[in-house]
C-alpha positions as CSV (number, residue, x, y, z in Angstrom):
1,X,66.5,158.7,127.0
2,X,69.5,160.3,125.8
3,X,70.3,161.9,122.7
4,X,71.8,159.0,121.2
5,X,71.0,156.0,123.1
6,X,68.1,154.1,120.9
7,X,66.2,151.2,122.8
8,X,66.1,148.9,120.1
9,X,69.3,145.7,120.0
10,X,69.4,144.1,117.1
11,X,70.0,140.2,117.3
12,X,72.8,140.3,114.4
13,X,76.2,141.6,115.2
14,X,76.9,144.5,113.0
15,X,73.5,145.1,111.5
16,X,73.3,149.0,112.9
17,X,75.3,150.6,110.1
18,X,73.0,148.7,107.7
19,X,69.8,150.2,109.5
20,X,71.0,153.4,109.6
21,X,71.8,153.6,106.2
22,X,68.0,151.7,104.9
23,X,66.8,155.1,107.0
24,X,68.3,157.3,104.6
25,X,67.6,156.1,101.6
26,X,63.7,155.4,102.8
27,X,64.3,158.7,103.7
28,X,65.2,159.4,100.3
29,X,62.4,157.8,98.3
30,X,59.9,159.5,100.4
31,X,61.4,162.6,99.8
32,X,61.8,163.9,103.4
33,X,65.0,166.3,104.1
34,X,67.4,164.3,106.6
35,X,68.8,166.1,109.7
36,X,72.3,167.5,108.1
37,X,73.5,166.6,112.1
38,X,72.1,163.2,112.3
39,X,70.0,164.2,115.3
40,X,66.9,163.2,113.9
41,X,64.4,164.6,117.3
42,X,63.8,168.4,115.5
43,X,61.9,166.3,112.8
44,X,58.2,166.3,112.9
45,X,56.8,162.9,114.3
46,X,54.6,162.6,110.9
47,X,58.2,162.5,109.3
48,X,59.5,159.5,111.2
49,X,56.7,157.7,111.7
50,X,56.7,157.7,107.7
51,X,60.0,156.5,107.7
52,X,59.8,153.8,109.8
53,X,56.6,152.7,108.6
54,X,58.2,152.4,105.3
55,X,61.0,150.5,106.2
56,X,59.0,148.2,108.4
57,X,56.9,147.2,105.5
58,X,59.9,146.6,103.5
59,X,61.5,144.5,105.7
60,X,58.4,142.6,106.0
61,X,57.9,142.2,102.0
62,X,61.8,140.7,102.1
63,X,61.2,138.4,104.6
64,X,57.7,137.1,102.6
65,X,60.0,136.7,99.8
66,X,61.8,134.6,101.7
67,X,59.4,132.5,103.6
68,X,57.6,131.9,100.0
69,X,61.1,130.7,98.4
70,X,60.9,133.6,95.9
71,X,64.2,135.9,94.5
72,X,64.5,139.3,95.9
């Protein structure tokens, strides 16, 4: 795949600036250095895998919230 082109379509309109910006600050609280470039394929695969992994299980705590009628 391209450098670029990601495989994943989201079913909300308008919901990839929102992604990319949870990746940063997950990013962020983990305390791994972003690509200054945005291309994120120099990092190490520990590194994203980390990332992703955190924001998955974020996303999965918000939507238990939800399901469970409780504030977030």
């Amino acid at each position: 795949m391209a450098a670029g082109q990601h495989s994943n379509t989201y079913v909300a309109k308008g919901v990839n600036r929102a992604m990319e910006q949870f990746k940063y600050e997950v990013a962020q609280e983990l305390g791994i250095q972003t690509p200054a470039d945005g291309y994120w394929g120099t990092m190490l695969t520990r590194d994203t895998g980390a990332i992703g992994g955190h924001m998955t299980r974020k996303l999965v705590a918000l939507a238990e919230q939800q399901l469970a009628g409780k504030p977030f």
